[in-house]
Legacy VTK file of the C-alpha trace (Angstrom):
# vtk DataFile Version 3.0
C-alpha trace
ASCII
DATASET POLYDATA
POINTS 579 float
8.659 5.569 85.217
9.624 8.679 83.264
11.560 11.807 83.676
8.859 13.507 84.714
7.990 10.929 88.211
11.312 11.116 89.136
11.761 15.102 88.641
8.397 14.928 91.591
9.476 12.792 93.620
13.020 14.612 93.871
10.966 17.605 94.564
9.156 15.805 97.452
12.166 14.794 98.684
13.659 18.243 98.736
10.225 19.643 100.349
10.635 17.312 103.275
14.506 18.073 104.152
13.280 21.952 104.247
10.357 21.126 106.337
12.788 18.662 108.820
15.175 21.682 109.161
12.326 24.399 110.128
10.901 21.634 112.472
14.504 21.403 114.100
15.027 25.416 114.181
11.881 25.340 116.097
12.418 22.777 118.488
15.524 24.493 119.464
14.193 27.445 120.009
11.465 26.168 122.559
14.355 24.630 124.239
16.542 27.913 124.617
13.185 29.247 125.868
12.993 26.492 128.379
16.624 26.857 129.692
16.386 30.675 129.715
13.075 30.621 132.182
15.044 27.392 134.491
17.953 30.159 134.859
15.086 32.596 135.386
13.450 30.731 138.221
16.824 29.844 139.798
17.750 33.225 140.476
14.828 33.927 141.326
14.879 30.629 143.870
18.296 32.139 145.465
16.837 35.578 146.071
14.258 34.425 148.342
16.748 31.241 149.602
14.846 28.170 148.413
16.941 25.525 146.702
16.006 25.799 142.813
14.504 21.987 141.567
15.621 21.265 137.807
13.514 19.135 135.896
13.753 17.073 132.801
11.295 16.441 130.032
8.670 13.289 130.409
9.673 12.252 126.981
13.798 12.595 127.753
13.124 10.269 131.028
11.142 7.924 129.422
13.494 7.722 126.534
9.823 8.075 124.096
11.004 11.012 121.067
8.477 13.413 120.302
5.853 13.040 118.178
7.145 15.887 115.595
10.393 13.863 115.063
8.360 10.837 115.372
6.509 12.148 112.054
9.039 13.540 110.657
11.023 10.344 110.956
8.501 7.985 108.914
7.706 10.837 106.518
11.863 11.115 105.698
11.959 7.638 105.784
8.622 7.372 103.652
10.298 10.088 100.775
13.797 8.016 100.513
11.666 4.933 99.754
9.988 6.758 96.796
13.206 8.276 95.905
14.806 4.824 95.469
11.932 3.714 94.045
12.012 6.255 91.520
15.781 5.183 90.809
14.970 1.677 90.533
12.040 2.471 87.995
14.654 4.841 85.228
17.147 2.117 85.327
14.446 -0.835 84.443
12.819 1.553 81.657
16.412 2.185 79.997
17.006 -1.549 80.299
14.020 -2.018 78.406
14.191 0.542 76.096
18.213 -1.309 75.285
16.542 -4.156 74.708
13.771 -2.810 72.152
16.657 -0.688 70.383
18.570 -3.944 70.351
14.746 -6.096 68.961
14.784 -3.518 66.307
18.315 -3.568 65.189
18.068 -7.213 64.942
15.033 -7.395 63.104
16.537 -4.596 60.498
20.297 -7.248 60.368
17.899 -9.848 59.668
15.410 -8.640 56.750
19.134 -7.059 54.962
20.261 -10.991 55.357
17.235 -11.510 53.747
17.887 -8.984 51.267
21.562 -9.654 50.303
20.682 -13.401 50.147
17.526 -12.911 47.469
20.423 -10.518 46.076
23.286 -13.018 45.893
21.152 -15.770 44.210
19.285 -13.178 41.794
22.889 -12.715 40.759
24.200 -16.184 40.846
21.524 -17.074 38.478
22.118 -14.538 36.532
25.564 -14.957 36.145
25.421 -18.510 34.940
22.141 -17.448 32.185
25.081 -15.113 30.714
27.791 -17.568 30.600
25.584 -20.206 29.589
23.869 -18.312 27.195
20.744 -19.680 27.961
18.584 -16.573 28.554
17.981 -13.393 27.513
18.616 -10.736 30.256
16.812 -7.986 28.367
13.682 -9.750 29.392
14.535 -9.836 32.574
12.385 -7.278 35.185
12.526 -8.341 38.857
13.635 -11.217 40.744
10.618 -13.129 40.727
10.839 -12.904 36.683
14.345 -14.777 36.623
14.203 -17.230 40.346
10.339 -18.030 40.457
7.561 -16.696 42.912
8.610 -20.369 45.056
11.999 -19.771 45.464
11.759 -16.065 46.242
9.370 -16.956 49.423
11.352 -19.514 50.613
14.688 -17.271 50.678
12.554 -14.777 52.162
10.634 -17.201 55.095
13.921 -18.694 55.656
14.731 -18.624 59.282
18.719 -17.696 59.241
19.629 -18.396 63.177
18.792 -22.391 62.783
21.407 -24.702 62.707
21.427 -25.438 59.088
22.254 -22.289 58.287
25.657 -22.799 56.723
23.928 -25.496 54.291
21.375 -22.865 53.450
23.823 -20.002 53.151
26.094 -22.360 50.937
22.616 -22.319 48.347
22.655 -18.414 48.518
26.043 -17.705 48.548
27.964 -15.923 45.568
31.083 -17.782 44.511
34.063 -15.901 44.084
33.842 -16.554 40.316
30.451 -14.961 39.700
32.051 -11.786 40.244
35.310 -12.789 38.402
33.320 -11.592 35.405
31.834 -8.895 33.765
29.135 -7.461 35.505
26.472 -7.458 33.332
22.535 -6.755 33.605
20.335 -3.857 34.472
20.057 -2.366 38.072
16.368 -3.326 38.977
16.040 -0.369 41.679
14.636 2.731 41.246
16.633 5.983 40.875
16.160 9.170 42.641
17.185 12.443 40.702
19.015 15.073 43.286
19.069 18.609 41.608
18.890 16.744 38.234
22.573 16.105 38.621
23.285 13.329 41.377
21.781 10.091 41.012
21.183 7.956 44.087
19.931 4.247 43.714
16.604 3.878 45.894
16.382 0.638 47.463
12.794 0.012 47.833
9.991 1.334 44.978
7.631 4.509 46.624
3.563 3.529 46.708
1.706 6.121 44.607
-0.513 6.699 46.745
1.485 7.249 50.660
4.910 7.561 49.059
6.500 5.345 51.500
9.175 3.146 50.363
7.578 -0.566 50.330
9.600 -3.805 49.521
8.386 -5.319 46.106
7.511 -8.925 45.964
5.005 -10.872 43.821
2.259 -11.895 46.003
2.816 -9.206 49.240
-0.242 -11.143 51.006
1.724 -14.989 51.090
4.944 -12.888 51.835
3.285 -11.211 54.625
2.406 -14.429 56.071
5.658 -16.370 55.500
7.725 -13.915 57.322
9.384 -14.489 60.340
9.823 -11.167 61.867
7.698 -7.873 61.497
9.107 -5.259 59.538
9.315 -1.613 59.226
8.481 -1.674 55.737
5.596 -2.838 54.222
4.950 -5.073 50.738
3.932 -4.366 47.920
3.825 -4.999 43.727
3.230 -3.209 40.934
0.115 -2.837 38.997
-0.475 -4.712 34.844
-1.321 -1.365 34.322
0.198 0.260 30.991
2.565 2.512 33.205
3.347 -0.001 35.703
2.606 1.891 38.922
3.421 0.616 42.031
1.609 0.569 45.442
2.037 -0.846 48.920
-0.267 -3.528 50.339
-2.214 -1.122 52.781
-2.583 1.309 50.511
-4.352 -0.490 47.593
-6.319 -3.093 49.680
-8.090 0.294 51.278
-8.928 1.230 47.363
-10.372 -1.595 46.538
-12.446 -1.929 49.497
-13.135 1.382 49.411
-15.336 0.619 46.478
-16.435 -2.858 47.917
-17.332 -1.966 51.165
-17.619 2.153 51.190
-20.134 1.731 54.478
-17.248 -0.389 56.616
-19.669 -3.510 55.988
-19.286 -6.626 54.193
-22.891 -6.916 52.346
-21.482 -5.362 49.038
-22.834 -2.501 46.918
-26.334 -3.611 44.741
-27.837 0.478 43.425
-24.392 1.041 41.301
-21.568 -1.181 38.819
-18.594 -1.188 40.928
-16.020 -3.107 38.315
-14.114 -2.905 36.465
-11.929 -1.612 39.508
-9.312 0.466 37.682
-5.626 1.733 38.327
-5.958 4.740 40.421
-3.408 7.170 38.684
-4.226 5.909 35.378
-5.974 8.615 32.990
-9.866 7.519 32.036
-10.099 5.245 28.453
-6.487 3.292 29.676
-6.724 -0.028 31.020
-10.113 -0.371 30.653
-10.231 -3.816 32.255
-8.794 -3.353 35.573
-7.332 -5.469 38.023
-8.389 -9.662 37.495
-8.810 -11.883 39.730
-5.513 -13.089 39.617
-3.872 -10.195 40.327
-6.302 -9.364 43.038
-5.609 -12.365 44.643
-1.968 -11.209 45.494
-2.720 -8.648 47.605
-6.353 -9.226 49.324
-7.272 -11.477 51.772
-9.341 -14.154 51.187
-11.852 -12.706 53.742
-12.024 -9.381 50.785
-12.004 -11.938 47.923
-14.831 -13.476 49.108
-16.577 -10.090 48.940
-14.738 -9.488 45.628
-16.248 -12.622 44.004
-19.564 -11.714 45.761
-19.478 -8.177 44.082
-18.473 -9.242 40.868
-21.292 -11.922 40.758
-23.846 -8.526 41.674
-22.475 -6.634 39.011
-23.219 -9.120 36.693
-26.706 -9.417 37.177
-29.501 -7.788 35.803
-30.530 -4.826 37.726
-34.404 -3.804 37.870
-35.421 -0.545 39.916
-38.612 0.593 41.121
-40.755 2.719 38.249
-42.364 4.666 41.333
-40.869 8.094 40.730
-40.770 8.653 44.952
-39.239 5.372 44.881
-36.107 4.477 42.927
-35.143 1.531 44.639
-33.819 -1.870 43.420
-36.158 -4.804 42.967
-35.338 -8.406 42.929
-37.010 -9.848 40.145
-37.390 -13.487 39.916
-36.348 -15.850 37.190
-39.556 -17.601 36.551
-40.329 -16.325 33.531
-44.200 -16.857 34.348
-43.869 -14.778 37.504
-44.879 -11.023 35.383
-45.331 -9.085 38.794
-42.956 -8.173 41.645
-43.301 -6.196 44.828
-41.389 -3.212 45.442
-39.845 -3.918 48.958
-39.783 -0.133 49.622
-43.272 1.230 48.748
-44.810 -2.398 48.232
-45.793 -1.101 44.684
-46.798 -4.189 41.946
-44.601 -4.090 39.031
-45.004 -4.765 35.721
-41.628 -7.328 35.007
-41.773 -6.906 30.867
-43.112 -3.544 30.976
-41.286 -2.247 33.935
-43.603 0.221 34.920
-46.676 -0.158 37.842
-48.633 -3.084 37.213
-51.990 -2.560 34.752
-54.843 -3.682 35.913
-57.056 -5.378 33.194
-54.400 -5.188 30.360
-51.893 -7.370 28.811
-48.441 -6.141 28.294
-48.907 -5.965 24.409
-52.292 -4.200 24.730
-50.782 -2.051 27.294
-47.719 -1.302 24.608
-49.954 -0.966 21.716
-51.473 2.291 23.824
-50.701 5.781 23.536
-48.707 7.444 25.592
-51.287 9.821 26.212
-53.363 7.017 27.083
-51.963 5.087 29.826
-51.775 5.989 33.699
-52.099 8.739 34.784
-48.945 8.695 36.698
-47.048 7.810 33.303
-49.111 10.879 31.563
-47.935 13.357 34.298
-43.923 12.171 34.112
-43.742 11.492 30.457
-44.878 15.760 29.996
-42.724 16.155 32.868
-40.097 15.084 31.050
-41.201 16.524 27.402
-41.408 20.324 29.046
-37.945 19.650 30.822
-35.959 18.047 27.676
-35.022 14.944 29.578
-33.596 12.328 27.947
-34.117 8.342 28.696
-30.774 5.804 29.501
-30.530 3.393 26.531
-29.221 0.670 28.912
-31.710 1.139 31.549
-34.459 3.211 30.901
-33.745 6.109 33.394
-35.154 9.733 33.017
-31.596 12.144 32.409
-31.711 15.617 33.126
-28.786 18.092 31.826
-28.215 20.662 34.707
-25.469 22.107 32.619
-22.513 21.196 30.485
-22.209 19.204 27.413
-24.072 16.528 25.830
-21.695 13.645 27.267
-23.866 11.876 30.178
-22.841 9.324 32.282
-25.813 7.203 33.158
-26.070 6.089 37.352
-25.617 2.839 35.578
-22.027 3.576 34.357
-23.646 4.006 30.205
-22.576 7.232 28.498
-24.353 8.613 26.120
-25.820 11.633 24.202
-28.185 13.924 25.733
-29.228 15.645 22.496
-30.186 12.387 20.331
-29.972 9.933 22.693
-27.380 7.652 20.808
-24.653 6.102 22.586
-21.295 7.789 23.013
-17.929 6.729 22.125
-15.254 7.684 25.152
-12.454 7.386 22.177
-13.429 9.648 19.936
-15.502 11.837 22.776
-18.882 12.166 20.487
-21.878 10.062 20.111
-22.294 7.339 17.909
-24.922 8.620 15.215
-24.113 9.662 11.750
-23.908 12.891 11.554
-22.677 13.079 15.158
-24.202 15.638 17.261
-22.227 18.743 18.484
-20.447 18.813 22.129
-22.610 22.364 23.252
-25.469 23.719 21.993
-25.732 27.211 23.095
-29.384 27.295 22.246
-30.354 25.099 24.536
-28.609 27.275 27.545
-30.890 30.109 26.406
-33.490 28.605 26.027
-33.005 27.220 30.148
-31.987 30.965 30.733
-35.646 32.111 29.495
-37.226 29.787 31.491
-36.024 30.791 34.488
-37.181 34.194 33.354
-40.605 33.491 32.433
-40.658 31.536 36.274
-39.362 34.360 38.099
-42.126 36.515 36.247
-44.975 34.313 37.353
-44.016 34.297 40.876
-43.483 37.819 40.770
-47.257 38.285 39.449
-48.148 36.007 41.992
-47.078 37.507 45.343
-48.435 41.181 43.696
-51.660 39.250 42.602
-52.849 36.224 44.240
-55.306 34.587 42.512
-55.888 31.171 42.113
-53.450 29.582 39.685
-54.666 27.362 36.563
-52.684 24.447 35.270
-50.836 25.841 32.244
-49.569 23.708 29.585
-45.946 22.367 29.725
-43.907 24.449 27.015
-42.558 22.127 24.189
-39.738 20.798 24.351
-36.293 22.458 22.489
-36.206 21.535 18.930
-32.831 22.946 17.266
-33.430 25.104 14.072
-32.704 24.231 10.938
-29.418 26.316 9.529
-31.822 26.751 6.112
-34.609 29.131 8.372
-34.541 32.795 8.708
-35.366 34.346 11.767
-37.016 37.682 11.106
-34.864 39.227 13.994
-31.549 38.393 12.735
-30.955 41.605 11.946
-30.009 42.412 15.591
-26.569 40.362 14.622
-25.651 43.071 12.006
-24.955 46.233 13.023
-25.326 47.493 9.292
-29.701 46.753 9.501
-30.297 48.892 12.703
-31.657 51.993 12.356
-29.473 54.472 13.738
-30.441 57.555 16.210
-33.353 55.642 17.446
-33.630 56.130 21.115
-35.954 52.780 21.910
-33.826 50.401 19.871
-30.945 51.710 20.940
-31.742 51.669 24.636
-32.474 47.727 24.155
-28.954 47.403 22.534
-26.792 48.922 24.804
-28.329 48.191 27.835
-29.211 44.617 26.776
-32.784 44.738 28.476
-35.994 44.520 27.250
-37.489 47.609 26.385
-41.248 45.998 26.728
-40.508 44.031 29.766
-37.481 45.475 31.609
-35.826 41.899 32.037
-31.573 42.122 32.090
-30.217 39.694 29.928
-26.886 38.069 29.625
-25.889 39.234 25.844
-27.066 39.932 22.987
-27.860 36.535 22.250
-29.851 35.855 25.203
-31.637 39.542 24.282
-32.376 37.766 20.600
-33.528 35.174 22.297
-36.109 36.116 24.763
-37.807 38.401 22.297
-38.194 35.858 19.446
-39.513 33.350 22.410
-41.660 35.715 24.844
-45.541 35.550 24.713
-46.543 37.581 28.045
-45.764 40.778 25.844
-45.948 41.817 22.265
-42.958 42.126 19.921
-43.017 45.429 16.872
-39.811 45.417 15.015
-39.580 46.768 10.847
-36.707 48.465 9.509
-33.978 47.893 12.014
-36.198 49.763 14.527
-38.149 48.594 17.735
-41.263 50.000 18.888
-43.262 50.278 21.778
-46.507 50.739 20.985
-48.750 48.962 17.889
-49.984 52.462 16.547
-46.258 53.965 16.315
-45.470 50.150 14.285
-48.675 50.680 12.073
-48.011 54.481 11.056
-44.516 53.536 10.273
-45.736 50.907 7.989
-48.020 53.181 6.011
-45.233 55.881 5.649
-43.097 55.468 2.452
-39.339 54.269 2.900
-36.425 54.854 1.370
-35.830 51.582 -0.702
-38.718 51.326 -1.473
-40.411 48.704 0.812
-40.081 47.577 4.522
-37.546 45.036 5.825
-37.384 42.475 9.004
-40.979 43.282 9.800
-41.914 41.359 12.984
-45.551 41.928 14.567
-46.087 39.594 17.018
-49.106 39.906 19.690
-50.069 38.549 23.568
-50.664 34.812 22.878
-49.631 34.971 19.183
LINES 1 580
579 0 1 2 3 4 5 6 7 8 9 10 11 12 13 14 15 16 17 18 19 20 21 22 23 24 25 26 27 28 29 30 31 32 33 34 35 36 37 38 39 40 41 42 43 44 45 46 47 48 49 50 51 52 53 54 55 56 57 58 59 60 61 62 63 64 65 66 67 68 69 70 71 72 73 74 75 76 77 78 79 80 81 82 83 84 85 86 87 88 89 90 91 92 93 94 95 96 97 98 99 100 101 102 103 104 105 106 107 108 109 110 111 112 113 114 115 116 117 118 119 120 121 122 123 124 125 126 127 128 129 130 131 132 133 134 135 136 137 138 139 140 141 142 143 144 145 146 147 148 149 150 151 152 153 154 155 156 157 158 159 160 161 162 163 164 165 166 167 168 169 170 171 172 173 174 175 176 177 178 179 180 181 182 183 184 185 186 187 188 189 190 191 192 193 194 195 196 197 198 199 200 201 202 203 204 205 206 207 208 209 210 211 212 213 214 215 216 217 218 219 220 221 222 223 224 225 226 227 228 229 230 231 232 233 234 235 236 237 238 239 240 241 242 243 244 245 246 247 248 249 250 251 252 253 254 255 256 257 258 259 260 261 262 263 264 265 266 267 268 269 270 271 272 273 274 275 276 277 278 279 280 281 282 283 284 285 286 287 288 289 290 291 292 293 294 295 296 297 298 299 300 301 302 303 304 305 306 307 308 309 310 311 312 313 314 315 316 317 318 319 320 321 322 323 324 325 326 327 328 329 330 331 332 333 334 335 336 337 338 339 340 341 342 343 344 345 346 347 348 349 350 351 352 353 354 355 356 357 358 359 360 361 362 363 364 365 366 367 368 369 370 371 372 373 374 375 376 377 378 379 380 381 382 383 384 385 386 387 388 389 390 391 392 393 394 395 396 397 398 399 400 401 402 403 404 405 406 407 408 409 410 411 412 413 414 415 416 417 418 419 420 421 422 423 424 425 426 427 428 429 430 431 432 433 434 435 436 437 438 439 440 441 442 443 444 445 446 447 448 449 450 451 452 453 454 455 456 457 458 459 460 461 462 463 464 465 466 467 468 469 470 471 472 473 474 475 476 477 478 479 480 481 482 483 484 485 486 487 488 489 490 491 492 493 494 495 496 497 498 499 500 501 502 503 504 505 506 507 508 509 510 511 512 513 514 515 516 517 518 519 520 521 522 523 524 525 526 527 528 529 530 531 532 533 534 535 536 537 538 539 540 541 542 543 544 545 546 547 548 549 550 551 552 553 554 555 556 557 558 559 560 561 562 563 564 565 566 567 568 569 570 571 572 573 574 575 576 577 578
């Protein structure tokens, strides 16, 4: 019972004591009222010379109590019961809580017996490597390095309260000549930097990723199961990584199986590569190969290893995924190599296996390959356009359309390959560009236009569509972006020099400043994006000669008959609707 029981019933308690004493004011008072109309009647009896009778209560004869004291007697009696009660209660939980305090402080004696044991034999056997001269304590990094994983569990699983214990202790104890000596070695603990100044020696290694304090053993999983007692503090190792970064138990089992098991269940991942399963603070390109098996088995149980094998034996087979575009999912192909079509178990489409594509009817694979692209389905004719007017790019690994959204040409594949968006080659992480000679560049601002002006040209159309609604033809895909040779001239690179435009012109210099399109009105971003829109529009015409836009064809035609300066006209650019 806590504080707060005992506070109510003491409150009950107090209630009832208030209510007994107004219950006893007003029995009193009735009888004062009593005795003051006997003394009433009696005079009144003498007056008229009768004998006055006094009479006593039925309940005083009888020697029966009322039944307000009766109550009020079982309710008192009732609210000391609880009371003690209530008493009885605190002094049982404080015994209890003792006794946990007193759990807890043994446990804690016992795991720093633990501790100074594994601490006294780490240096015994250190000691006698120096004087010997029979090992080399630079090479020397934990405990487990110098007294073997064996010995370390059974120091630490040893129980300490058995009756053998001064035959075990005499194993772990430190003679009086080990410290005789010269203390030599290197203090295995981590240090904690106060105000840069004060060094104080941390006992226990912090996890990187909860930055509690964890106690550092080789395999925390058999050391969690050879212990005695539960303690505060959990176990944990440090990663083969390059930096060495350490982590508790808890902690890094949730990683793992965070990428195991992300849905909570144990039927592993098949639509993405999970391994190589990689240190979590380590920058990408450094220890490429992750955590092995043998380190995994250290800290996971073998319920999770049994998943981890199962994973690792996914990853390692060949994935095929459905060629339905409103499918996408992964197919189990078989490994009869006579078996050429399987079943997609989500839209139950027939796949080709060699071809991976949908199964065609009345054609081999080779005469099927030996077609044009233009001649096959026409589901294939649709997407491979699709993908022609869009500038995607196909996976080398596995095939897969790529689209860049933004960014630069690095893409990483759903199936974990990088490579080049622009040529297509694969891309080395190392030296962050692609593979082919010449390698490509990282942006190519071109291409961002080029996205910008389709957007424009999209906008338009709708535009003209909600003002006009007629019914709307299948137009051709645009092609797809080509980069320009550096060796062309564009007949509007003038715009770039400020020394070509023809000054005082109120049209061209409108379009300039503004950056909008004098024909057109569309905004543009800068004067790149203006360059580019008007050497790749076609819903409107284009006059340009001299430095000078113009708006109309007859204004561009009577400046080309007039007579110029130097003698003949420069940048002339005439380009018409659907030119």
């Amino acid at each position: 019972m806590n504080s707060s029981t005992a506070s109510d019933l003491g409150s009950s308690l107090l209630i009832a004591r208030l209510i007994d004493q107004d219950l006893q004011a007003l029995t009193d008072a009735q009888l004062a009222e009593k005795a003051q109309l006997e003394s009433v009647l009696a005079v009144s009896a003498f007056r008229s010379g009768e004998t006055p009778r006094f009479t006593r209560r039925t309940e005083e004869a009888s020697g029966v109590p009322h039944d307000a004291a009766a109550a009020m007697s079982i309710f008192l009696s009732d609210a000391q019961l609880a009371s003690d009660h209530a008493v009885a209660e605190a002094l049982q939980t404080a015994q209890e809580a003792a006794f946990t305090a007193g759990q807890q402080l043994a446990q804690k004696l016992a795991a720093e017996e633990k501790k100074i044991a594994l601490d006294s034999e780490f240096a015994r056997r250190l000691q006698e490597a120096i004087d010997n001269g029979t090992d080399d304590t630079d090479n020397v990094k934990d405990v487990e390095s110098l007294l073997g994983h064996e010995e370390v569990e059974h120091i630490l699983a040893a129980d300490r309260n058995f009756k053998g214990k001064e035959a075990d202790r005499s194993t772990c104890a430190v003679s009086s000549d080990s410290y005789s000596g010269k203390r030599k070695g290197r203090i295995l603990e981590d240090v904690e930097h106060d105000n840069g100044t004060n060094h104080q020696p941390s006992l226990y290694p912090s996890c990187g990723i909860c930055f509690e304090p964890f106690q550092a053993t080789h395999s925390p999983v058999a050391a969690s199961q050879t212990a005695t007692s539960s303690s505060h503090l959990n176990y944990g190792f440090r990663l083969p990584c390059p930096e060495e970064h350490a982590y508790c138990q808890p902690c890094l089992t949730h990683y793992v199986m965070s990428k195991l098991a992300p849905d909570g269940n144990y039927s592993g991942v098949l639509e993405t590569v999970v391994f190589p399963i990689k240190c979590p603070e380590c920058h990408q390109g450094t220890w490429e190969e992750g955590i092995s098996d043998e380190v995994a088995e250290r800290f996971l149980s073998e319920k999770n290893m049994v998943l981890w094998h199962a994973q690792k034996l996914f990853d390692s087979m060949e994935k095929h995924y459905c060629p339905n575009p409103r499918c996408s999912a992964l197919v189990q192909i078989e490994e009869d190599p006579n078996e050429l079509v399987a079943t997609c178990p989500r839209c139950q489409e027939s796949i080709c296996v060699s071809c991976k594509v949908l199964w065609h009817q009345d054609l081999t694979c080779e005469e099927f390959q030996d077609l044009p692209e233009n001649e096959r389905s026409p589901d294939d004719q649709s997407v491979l356009l699709l993908a022609k007017a869009k500038n995607w790019r196909r996976c080398p690994a596995c095939s897969r359309l790529v689209e860049l959204a933004f960014g630069c040409h690095h893409i990483t594949c759903h199936c974990g390959t990088h490579f080049c968006h622009r040529c297509g080659a694969r891309w080395d992480q190392v030296a962050s560009r692609c593979t082919r000679q010449p390698s490509c560049e990282l942006w190519d601002d071109n291409m961002l236009l080029e996205e910008q002006e389709r957007r424009r040209v999209a906008e338009r159309e709708r535009q003209q569509h909600l003002q006009y609604p007629v019914p709307v033809q299948a137009l051709e895909p645009p092609p797809p972006y080509r980069p320009a040779r550096v060796e062309e001239q564009n007949d509007l690179e003038w715009l770039r020099n400020p020394k070509h435009m023809g000054g005082g012109h109120m049209f061209t210099s409108g379009m300039i400043r503004g950056l909008t399109c004098g024909y057109c009105s569309a905004r543009a971003n800068s004067l790149a994006d203006l360059l580019y829109h008007l050497e790749h529009v076609r819903h409107h015409p284009v006059f340009a000669c001299c430095g000078r836009f113009f708006s109309r064809e007859v204004d561009f035609d009577r400046h080309c008959r007039a007579r110029v300066k130097w003698g003949r006209h420069e940048h002339r650019v005439a380009r018409r609707v659907g030119d």
